[in-house]
C-alpha positions as CSV (number, residue, x, y, z in Angstrom):
1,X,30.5,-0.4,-88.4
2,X,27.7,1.8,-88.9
3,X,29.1,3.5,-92.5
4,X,29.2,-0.3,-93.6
5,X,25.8,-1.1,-92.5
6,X,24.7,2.2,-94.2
7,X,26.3,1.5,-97.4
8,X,24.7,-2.3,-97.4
9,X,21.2,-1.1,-96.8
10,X,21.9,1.7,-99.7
11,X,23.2,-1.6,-102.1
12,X,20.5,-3.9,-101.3
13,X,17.8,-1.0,-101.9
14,X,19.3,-1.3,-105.8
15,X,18.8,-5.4,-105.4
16,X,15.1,-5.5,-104.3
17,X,14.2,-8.6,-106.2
18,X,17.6,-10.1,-104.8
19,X,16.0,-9.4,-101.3
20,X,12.9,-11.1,-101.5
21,X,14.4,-14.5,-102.9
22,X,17.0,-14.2,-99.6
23,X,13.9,-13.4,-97.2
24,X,12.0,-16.3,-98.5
25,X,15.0,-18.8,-97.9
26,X,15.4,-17.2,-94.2
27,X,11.3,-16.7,-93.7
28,X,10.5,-20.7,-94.6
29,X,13.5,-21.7,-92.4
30,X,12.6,-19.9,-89.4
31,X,8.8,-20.2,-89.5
32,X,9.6,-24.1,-89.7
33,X,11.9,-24.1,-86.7
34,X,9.2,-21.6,-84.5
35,X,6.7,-24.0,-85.7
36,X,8.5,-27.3,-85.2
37,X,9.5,-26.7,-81.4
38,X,6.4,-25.0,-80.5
39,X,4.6,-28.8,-81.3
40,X,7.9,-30.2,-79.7
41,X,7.2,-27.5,-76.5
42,X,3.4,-28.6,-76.6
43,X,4.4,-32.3,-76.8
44,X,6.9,-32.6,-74.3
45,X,4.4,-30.7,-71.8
46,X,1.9,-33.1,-72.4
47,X,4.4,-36.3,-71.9
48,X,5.2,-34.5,-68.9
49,X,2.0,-33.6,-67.3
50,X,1.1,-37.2,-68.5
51,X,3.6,-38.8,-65.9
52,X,2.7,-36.5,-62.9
53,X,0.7,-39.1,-61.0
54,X,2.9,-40.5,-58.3
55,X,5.0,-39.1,-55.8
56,X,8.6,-40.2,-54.3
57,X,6.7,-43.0,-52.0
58,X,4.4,-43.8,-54.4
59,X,4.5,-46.9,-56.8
60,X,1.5,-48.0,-59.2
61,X,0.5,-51.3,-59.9
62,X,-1.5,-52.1,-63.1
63,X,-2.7,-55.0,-65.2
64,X,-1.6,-55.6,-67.9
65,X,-3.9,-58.6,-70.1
66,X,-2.5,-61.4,-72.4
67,X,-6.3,-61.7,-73.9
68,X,-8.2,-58.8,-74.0
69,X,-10.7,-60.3,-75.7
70,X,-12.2,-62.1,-72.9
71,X,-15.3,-60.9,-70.7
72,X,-12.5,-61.5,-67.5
73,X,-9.9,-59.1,-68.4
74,X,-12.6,-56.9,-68.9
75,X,-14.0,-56.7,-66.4
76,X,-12.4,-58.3,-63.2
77,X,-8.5,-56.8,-62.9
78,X,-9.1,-55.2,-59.8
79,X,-12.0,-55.2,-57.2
80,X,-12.6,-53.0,-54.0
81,X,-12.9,-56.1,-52.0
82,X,-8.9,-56.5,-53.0
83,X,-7.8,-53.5,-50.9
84,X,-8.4,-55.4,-47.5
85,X,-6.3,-57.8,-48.5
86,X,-3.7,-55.8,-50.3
87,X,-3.0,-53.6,-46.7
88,X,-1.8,-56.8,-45.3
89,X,1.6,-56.7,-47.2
90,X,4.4,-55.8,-45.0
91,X,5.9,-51.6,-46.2
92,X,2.0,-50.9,-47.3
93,X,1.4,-47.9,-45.4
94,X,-2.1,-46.7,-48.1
95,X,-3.7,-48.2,-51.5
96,X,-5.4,-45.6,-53.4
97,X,-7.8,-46.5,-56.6
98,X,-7.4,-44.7,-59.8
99,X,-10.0,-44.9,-63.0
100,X,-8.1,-42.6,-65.0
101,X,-5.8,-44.3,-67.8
102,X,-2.4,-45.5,-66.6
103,X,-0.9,-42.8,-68.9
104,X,-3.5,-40.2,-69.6
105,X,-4.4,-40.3,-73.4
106,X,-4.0,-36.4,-74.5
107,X,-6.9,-34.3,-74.2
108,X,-7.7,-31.9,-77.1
109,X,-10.1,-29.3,-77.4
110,X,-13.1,-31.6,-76.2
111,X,-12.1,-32.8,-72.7
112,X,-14.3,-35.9,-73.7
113,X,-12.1,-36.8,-76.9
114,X,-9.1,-39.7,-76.3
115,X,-6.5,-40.0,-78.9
116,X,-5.3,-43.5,-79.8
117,X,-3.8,-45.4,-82.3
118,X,-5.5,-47.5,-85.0
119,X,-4.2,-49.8,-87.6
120,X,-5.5,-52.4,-90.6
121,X,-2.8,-54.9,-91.7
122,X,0.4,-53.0,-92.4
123,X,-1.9,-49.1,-92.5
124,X,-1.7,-47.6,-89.8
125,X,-2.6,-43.5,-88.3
126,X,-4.4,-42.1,-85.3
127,X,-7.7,-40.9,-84.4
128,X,-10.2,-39.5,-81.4
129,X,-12.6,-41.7,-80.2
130,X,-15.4,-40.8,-78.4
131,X,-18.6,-42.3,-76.5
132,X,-21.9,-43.0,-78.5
133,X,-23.9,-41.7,-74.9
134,X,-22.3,-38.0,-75.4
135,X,-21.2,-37.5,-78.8
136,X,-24.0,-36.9,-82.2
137,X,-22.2,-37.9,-85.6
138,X,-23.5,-37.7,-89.2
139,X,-23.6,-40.8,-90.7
140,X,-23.1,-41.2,-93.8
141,X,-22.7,-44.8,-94.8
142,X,-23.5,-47.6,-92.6
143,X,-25.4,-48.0,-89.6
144,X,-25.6,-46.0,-86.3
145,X,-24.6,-47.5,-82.7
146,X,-27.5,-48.3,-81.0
147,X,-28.5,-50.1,-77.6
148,X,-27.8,-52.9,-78.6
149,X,-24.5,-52.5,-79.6
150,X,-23.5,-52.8,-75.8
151,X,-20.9,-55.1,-75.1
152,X,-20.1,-55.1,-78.6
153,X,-16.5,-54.0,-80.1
154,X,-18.3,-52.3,-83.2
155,X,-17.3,-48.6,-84.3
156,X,-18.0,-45.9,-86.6
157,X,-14.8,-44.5,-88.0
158,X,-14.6,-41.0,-89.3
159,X,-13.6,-40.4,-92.9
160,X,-10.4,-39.3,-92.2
161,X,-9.4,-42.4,-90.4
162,X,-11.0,-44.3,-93.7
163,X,-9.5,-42.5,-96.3
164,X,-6.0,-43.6,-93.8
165,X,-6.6,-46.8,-93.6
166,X,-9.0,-48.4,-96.2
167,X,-8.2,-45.6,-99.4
168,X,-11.3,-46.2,-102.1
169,X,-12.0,-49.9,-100.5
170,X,-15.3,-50.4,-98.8
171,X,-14.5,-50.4,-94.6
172,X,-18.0,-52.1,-93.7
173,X,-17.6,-55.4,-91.8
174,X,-14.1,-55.0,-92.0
175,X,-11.9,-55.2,-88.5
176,X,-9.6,-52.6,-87.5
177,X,-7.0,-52.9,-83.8
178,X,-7.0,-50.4,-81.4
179,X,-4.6,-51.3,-78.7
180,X,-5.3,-54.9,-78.2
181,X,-9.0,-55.3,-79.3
182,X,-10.4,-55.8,-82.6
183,X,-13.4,-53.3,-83.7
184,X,-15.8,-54.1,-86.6
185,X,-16.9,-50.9,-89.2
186,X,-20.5,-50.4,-89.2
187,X,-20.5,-47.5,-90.2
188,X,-18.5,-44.1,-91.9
189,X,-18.9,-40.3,-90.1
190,X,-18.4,-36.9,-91.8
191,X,-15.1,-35.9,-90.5
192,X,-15.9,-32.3,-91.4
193,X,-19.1,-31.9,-89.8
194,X,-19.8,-30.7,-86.5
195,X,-23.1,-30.5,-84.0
196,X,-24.5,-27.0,-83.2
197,X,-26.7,-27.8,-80.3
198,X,-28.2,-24.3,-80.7
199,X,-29.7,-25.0,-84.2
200,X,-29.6,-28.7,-83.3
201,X,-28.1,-29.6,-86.9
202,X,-24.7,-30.6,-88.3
203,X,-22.9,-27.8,-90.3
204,X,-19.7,-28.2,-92.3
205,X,-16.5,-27.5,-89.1
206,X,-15.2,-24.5,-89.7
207,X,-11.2,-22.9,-88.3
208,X,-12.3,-22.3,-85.1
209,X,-14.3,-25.4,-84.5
210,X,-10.8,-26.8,-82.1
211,X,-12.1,-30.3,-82.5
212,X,-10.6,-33.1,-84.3
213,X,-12.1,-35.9,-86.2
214,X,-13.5,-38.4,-84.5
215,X,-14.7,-42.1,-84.7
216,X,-17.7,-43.5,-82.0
217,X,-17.6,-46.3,-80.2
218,X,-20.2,-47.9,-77.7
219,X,-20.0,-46.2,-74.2
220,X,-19.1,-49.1,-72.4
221,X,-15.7,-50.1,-74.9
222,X,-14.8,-46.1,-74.5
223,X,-14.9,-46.4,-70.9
224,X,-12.1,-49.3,-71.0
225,X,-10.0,-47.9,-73.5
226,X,-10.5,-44.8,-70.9
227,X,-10.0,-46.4,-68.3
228,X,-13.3,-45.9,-67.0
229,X,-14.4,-49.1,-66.6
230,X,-17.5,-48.5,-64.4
231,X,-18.1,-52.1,-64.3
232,X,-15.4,-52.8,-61.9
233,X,-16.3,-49.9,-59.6
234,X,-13.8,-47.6,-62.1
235,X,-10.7,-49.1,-60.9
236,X,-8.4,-48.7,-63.7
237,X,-5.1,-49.2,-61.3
238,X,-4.1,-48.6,-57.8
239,X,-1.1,-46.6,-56.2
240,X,1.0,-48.3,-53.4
241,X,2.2,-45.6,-50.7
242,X,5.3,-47.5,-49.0
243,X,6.2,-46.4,-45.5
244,X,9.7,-44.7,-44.9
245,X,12.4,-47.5,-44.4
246,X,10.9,-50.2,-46.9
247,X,12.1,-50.3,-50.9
248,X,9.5,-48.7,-53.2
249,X,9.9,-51.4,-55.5
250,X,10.2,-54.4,-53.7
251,X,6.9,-53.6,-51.8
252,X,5.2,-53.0,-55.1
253,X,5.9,-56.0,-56.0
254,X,4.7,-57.6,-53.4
255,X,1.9,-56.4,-53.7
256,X,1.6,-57.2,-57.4
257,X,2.1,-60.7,-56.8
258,X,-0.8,-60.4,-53.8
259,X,-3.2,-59.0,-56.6
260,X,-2.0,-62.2,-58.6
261,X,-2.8,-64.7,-56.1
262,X,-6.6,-63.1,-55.5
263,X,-7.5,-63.4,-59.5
264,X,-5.6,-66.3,-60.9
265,X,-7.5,-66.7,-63.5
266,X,-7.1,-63.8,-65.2
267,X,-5.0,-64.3,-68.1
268,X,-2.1,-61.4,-67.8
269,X,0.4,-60.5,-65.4
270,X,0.4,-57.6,-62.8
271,X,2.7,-55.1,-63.0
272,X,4.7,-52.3,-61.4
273,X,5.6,-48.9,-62.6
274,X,7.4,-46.7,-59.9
275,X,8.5,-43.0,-60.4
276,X,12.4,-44.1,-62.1
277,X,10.4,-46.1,-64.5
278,X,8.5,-42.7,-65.6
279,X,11.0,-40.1,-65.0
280,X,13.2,-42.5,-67.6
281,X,10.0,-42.8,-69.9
282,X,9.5,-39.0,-69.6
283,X,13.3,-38.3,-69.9
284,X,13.5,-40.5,-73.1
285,X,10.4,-39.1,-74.5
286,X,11.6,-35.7,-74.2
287,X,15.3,-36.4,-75.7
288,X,13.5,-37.5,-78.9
289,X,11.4,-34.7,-79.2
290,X,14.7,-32.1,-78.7
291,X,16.9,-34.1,-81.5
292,X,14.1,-34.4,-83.8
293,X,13.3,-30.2,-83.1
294,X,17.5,-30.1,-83.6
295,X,17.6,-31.9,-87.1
296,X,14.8,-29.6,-88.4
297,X,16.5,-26.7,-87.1
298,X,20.2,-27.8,-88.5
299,X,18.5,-28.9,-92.3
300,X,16.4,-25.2,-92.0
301,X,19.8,-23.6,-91.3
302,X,21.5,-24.9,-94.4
303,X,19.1,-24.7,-96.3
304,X,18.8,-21.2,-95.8
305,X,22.3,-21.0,-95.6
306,X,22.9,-22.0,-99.3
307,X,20.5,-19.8,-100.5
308,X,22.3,-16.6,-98.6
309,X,25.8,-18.0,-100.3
310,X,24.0,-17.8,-104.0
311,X,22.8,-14.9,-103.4
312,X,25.8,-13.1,-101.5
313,X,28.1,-14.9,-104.6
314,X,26.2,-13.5,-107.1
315,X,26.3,-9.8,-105.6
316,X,30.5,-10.1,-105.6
317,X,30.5,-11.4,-109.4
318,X,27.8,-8.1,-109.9
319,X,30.0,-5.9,-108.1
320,X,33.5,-6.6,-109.0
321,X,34.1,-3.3,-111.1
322,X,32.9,-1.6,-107.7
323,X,34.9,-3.8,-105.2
324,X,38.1,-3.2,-108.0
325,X,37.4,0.9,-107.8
326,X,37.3,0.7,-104.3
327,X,40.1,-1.3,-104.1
328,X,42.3,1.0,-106.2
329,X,41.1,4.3,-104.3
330,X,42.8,2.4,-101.1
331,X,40.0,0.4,-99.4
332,X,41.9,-2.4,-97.3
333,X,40.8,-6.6,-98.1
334,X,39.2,-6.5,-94.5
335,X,37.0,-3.8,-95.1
336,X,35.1,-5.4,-98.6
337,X,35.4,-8.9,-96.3
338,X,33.6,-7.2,-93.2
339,X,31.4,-4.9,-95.9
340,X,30.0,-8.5,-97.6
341,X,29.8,-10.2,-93.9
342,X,27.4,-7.2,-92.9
343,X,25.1,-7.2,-95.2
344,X,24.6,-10.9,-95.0
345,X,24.6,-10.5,-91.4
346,X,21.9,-8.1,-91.9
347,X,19.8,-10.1,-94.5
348,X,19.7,-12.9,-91.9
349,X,19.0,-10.7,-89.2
350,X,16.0,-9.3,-90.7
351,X,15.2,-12.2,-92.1
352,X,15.4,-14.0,-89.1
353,X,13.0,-10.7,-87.0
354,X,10.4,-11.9,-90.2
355,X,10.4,-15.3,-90.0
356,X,10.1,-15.6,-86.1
357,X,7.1,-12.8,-86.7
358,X,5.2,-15.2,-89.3
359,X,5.8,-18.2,-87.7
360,X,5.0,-17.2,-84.0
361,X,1.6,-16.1,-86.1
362,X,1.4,-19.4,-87.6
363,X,1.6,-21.2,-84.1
364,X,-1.4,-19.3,-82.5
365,X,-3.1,-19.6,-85.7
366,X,-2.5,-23.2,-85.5
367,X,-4.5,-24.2,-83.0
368,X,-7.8,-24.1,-84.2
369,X,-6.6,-26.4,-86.4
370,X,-4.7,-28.9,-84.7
371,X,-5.9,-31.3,-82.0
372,X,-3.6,-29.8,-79.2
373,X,-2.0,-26.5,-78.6
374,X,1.4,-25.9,-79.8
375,X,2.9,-23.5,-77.0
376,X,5.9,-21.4,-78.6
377,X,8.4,-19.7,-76.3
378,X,10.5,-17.1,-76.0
379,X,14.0,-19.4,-76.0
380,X,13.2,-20.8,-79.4
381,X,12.7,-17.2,-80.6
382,X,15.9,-16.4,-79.0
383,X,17.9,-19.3,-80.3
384,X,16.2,-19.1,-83.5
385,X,17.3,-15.7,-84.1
386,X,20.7,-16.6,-82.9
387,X,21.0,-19.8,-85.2
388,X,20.3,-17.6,-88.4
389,X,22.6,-14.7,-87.2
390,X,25.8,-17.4,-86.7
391,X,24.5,-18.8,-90.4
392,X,24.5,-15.7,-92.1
393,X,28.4,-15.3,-91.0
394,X,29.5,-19.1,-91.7
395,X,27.5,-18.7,-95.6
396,X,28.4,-15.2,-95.8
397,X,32.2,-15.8,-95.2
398,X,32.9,-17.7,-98.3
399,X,31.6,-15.0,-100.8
400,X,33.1,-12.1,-98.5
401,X,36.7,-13.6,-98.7
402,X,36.4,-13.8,-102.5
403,X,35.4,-10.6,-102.8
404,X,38.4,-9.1,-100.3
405,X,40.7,-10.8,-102.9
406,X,39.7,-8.7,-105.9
407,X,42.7,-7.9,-108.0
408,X,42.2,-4.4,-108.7
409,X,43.9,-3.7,-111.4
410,X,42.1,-6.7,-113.6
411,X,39.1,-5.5,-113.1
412,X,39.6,-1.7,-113.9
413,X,41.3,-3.3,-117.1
414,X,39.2,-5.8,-118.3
């Protein structure tokens, strides 16, 4: 095994150029597979840590509004003078008040920064917002949110989320959904301009400035998409401890339909998420994440794997005189099969060592530039590295088997 791996690193020396084209099919497959479940590791954390908010005893009961648009469902879902009330259901053992967001919006570089969804007609793409109280922008069409925007479902988008969802067309006075409310542009922020508060100016954001683009909304509309709404002393939902013997869910129920009869108005319906409901949401979430990191890895692996059978096909036709003089001085099929197989075993392989190199480099690069931190591990190095090994044999195989059956005697004579 090693005189075959020493006489394919002495024919690949004469086939330089041959060598780079195979390393760039390998490098670009395995820097997209590093990179591609490092954002899926990243992701899946953050689904995960997301969820962590109850325990086995523990159900949550939120609201969840029909009309969000009305001063009610802003601001009386849940009061502290409901808790009194709510111990009186048979299994409560505790109620506990929450103001954080039912599922915690991911945080990015600025703990203060809330990712969300935004969309105008069919356009759609997602954005940070942050409050008008603790965030400077420069403005650079429009107006600037002011005191007397209070109340008021008014925003100033960043250009990023403009150029997403308005192209060349003017965004002032035009409405755009987040969630369930409706927010009128008054304005447009540079995207790639950030506050120093040491020169107390805006400069242009530069790689290492971890913070995304961002649009502004008044203080009071960011503390209910938050789920900080201060005006209803910050409850955002509550978590029912059950005591031992009573079912989890029917209890939170209960308890649900309590919270209905004290605010009938209120045009929605109270609702109960227990831990099954977000060990299934986490479980789910996390199942789309692998298959998605598995079809990227599978179409990197062919990919690659084509480009190894080219190139491994055009070194037998090269070398046929060589294979036939082999051949005649005695050299068994097996041994030009297995001579092929390792030296695309060994393009793979290094290859492979490359492309985990760049794109481990690529993922710690990354997060200056991305709103959360990819977190690369050493398993997807591994089975990385293992996928493009097992590739390098199945594409290898083909062009190694043609070249075992070599008729000697043809090629000497032809």
């Amino acid at each position: 095994m090693l005189t075959l791996l020493k006489n394919s690193i002495e024919n690949l020396k004469g086939h330089k150029l041959r060598l780079i084209v195979a390393f760039i099919w390998i490098i670009t497959g395995i820097t997209s597979v590093v990179f591609v479940s490092s954002v899926g590791n990243a992701m899946s954390q953050v689904f995960k840590q997301s969820f962590q908010t109850i325990d086995s005893k523990t159900a949550i009961v939120y609201f969840d509004a029909s009309d969000t648009n009305t001063s009610e469902n802003l601001l009386t879902p849940f009061q502290s003078s409901d808790l009194q009330e709510l111990q009186t259901v048979e299994g409560v053992e505790k109620i506990k008040t929450s103001n954080k967001p039912l599922a915690e919006m991911m945080t990015f570089g600025d703990e203060n920064l809330y990712s969300g969804n935004v969309s105008y007609f069919d356009k759609n793409t997602s954005t940070s917002f942050a409050s008008s109280l603790t965030h400077k922008y420069k403005l650079i069409k429009g107006r600037a949110l002011n005191g007397s925007d209070t109340g008021k479902r008014v925003v100033v988008i960043d250009t990023f989320t403009k150029e997403e969802l308005f192209g060349d067309k003017d965004p002032i006075g035009k409405g755009i959904t987040v969630g369930k409310l409706t927010f009128e542009v008054v304005g447009i922020c540079d995207a790639d301009s950030v506050y120093d508060p040491v020169d107390k100016t805006f400069r242009k954001k530069g790689a290492f400035d971890n913070v995304p683009p961002y649009s502004v909304i008044p203080n009071d509309m960011y503390n209910f998409l938050t789920g900080k709404n201060i005006k209803t002393g910050g409850i955002n939902h509550i978590s029912v401890t059950v005591k031992d013997g009573f079912d989890i869910p029917t209890v939170a129920k209960e308890v649900a339909n309590k919270m209905a009869e004290l605010h009938p108005k209120l045009e929605g319906e109270y609702k109960v998420r227990d831990q099954n409901t977000i060990q299934k949401s986490t479980e789910a979430m996390t199942r789309g994440i692998d298959k998605f990191v598995l079809v990227i890895t599978i179409v990197a692996m062919f990919v690659g794997g084509v480009g190894i059978m080219n190139i491994m096909y055009v070194s037998v036709m090269e070398r046929s005189k060589e294979i036939g003089i082999r051949r005649a001085l005695g050299a068994k099929p097996s041994t030009i099969m297995y001579q092929f197989l390792v030296e695309s075993v060994f393009i793979t392989s290094c290859g492979g060592v490359l492309g985990i190199v760049i794109g481990y480099a690529v993922t710690i690069y990354s997060k200056n530039i991305m709103p959360f931190r990819p977190i690369p591990s050493f398993n997807s190095f591994l089975y990385s590295f293992l996928a493009i090994v097992i590739t390098g044999i199945i594409f290898g195989l083909v062009p190694a088997h043609k070249a075992s059956k070599v008729d000697p005697i043809k090629i000497i004579y032809k």
